[in-house]
N, C-alpha and C positions, 0 to 999 in steps of 0.2 A: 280702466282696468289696472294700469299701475299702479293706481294711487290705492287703492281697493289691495293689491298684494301687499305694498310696503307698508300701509298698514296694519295688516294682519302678522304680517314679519315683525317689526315694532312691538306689536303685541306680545309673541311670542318670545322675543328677547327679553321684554319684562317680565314676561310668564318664568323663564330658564331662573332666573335671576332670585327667586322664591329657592330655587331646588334643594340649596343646602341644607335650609330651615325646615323645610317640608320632609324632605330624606330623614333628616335628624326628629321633629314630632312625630314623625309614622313609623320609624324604627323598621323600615324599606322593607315596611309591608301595606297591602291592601287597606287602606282606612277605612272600607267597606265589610271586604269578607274575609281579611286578616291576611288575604294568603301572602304566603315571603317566596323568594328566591325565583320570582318572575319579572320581568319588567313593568316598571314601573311608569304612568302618566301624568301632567296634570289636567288633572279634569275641572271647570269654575263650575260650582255652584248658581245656578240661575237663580234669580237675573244678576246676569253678570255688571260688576260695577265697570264705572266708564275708567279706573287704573285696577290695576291687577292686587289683588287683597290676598294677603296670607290666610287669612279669617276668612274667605270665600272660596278655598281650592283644597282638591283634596287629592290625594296620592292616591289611580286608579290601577289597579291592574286591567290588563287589557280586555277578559272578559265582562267585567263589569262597567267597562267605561261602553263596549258594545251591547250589552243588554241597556243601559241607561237612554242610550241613542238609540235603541231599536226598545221600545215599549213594548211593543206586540210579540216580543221572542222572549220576553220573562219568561225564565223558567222558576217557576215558586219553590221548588225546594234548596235550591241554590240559594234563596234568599234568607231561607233558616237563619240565619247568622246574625241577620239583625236582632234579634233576640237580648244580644248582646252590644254591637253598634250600638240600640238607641240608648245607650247609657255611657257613651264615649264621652271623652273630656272636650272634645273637637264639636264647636255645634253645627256647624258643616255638616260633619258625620251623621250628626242624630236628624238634621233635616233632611238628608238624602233618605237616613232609614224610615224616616215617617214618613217621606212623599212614597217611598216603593213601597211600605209597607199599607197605606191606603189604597195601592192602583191595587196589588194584592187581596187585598181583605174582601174586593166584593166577589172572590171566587174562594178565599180559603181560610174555612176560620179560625186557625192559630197564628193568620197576624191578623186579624182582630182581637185577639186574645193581647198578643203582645202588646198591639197599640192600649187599650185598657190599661195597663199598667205603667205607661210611660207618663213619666213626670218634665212637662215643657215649662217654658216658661213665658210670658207674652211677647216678647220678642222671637223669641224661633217658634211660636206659633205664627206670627206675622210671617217671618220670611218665607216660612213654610208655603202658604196659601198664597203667595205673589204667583206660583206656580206648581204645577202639577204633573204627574205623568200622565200623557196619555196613549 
């Protein structure tokens, strides 16, 4: 069990170690649903790599980092926002909003709408599809 804590601790000191760069691309907002002047996380993009990647993490607020971890309490108009997300410059971003905009779509069809018009490319289709919401 130690060895299991220090490193997940290890991890997390790598994870810390991002926050400048992360604070400074997300402009200490939500990288998801924009919002500012809340605390802020890092949340990795799954599947997580075996070192901590700037390119795989994204600045959560705390609601959103808890709907991602609870699938089954999406609330879908909360998630309106992607809208906008899947055209972030972060492809982090646009894969988190296509994976929640697909769990979304088989109940609501303005993000099927949305996904329709999203322009991927084959790589963030791949990473996309390594995983899913469920």
């Amino acid at each position: 069990m130690a060895k299991g804590f220090e490193t997940h601790r290890e991890r997390q000191n790598q994870l810390s170690m991002l926050g400048k760069e992360l604070t400074r691309r997300s402009r200490a907002q939500c990288e998801l649903c924009t919002e500012s002047g809340v605390p802020l996380s890092i949340y990795e993009v799954p599947p997580v790599p075996k070192e901590p990647d700037l390119d795989q993490v994204l600045h959560l607020c705390e609601t959103c980092t808890t709907q991602l971890e609870k699938s089954k309490k999406l609330e879908p108009n909360r998630w309106r926002i992607l809208s906008e997300t899947i055209w972030s410059e972060v492809p982090a971003a646009q894969v988190m909003a296509v994976r929640v905009l697909r769990h979304i779509a088989k109940a609501e069809p303005w993000a099927q709408e949305i996904l329709e018009r999203a322009d991927l490319d084959e790589d963030q289709e791949t990473w996309i599809q390594k995983e899913s919401i469920t």
